[in-house]
C-alpha positions in Angstrom: 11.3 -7.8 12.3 9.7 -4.2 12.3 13.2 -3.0 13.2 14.7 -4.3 9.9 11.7 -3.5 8.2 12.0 0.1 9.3 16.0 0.3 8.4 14.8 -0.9 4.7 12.5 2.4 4.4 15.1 4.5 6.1 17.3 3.0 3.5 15.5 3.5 0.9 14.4 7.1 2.1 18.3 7.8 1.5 18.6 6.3 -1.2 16.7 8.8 -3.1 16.8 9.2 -6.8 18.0 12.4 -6.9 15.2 14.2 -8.8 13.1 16.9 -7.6 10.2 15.7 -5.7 6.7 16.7 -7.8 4.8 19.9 -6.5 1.4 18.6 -5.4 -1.3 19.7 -8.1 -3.8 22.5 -7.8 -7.4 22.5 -8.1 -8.4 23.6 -11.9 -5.0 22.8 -13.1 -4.3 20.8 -16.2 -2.3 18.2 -14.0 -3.0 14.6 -14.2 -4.7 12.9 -11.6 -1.6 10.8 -11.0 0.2 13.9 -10.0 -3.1 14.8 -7.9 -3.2 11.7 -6.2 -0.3 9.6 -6.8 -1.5 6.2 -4.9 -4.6 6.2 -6.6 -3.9 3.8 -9.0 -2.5 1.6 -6.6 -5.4 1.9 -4.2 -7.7 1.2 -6.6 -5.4 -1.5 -7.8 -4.8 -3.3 -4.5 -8.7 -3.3 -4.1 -8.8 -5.7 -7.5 -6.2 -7.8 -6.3 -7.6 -8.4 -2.7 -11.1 -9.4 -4.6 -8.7 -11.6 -6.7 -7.1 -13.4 -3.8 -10.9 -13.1 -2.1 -11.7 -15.3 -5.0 -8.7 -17.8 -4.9 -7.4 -16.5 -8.3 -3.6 -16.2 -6.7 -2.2 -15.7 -10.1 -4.3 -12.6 -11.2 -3.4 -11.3 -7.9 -0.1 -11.6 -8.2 0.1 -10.0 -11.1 -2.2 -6.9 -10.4 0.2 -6.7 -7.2 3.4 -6.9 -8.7 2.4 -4.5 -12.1 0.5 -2.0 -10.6 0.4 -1.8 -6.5 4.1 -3.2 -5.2 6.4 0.2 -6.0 4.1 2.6 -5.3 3.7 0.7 -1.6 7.4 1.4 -1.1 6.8 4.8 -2.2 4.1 5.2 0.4 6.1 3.3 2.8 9.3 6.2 2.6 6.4 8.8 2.6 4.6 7.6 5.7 8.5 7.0 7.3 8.9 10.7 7.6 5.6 11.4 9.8 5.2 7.8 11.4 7.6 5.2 10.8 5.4 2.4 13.0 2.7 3.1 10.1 5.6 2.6 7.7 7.0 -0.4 9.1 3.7 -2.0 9.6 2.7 -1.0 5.5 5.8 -3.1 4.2 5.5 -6.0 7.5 2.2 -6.1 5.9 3.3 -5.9 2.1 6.2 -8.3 2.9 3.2 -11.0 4.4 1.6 -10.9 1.3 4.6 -11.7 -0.9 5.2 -14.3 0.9 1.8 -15.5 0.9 1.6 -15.2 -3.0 4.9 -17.4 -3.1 2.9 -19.9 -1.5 -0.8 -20.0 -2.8 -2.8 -20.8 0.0 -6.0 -19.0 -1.2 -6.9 -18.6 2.9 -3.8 -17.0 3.7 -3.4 -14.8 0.5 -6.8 -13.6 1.3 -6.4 -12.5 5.0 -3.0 -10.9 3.7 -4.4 -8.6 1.4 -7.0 -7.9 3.9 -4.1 -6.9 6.4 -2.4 -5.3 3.3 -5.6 -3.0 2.4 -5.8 -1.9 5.9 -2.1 -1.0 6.7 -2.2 0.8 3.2 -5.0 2.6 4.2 -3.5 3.8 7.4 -0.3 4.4 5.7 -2.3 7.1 3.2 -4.1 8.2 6.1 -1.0 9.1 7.9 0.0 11.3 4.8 -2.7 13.0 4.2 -3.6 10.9 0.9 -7.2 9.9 -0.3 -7.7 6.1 1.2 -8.1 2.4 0.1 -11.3 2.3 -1.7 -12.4 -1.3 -0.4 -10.7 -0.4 2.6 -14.4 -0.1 4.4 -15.0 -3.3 3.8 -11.9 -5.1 5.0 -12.4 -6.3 8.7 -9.0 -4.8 9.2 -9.9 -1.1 8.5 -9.9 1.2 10.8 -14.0 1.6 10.8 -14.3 -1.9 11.0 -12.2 -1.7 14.4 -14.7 0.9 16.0 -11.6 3.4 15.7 
């Protein structure tokens, strides 16, 4: 599985859009935040949806996961392919887990998946240098949580 996983983000790493990639911002510039830290949305995003599926409210999590965290993890994903693709493959193993566990509803297993999720995602922003998961400290996935 982490072999096709992996092909998808190479894929999708050469499937490029063609545009110019964004120069990162500088401090005391008028840039956005977004441009400054361009997963921070979704971080903080993915933290509201694992407290969602914490609280067996599948449906809000779904939709704070598809509106506002799903691209940008495929984003991440490419990103993290080009320093570390096990980190990539294990972000979109991990962000294929909890699609499927949203398809299905089980409040447990929607629950552990975003755990799982917030961890890799974590890792994954780690790996490229990017501010981390805010909840990730609390998952009993993250890496602090693992003594590592």
């Amino acid at each position: 599985m982490a072999a096709a996983v992996l092909t998808g983000v190479l894929t999708l790493a050469a499937c490029g859009s063609g545009e110019t990639p964004e120069t990162p911002a500088t401090p005391g510039t008028d840039e956005t935040d977004e441009t400054a830290d361009p997963y921070g949305t979704a971080a903080t995003a993915l933290c509201d949806a694992a407290g969602h599926a914490r609280a067996a409210d599948a449906d809000a999590a779904d939709t704070v996961f598809y509106d506002l965290v799903h691209q940008p993890l495929h984003d991440l994903a490419v990103e993290a392919a080009e320093s570390d693709r096990a980190v990539a493959a294990s972000l979109l193993e991990a962000k294929e887990a909890v699609e499927s566990s949203l398809g299905d509803a089980d409040p447990a297993s929607v629950s552990d998946d975003f755990e799982q999720l917030v961890a890799a995602t974590d890792q994954a922003l780690a790996t490229t240098s990017h501010p981390g998961v805010p909840c990730a400290t609390t998952s009993r996935y993250s890496r602090g949580a693992q003594g590592t």
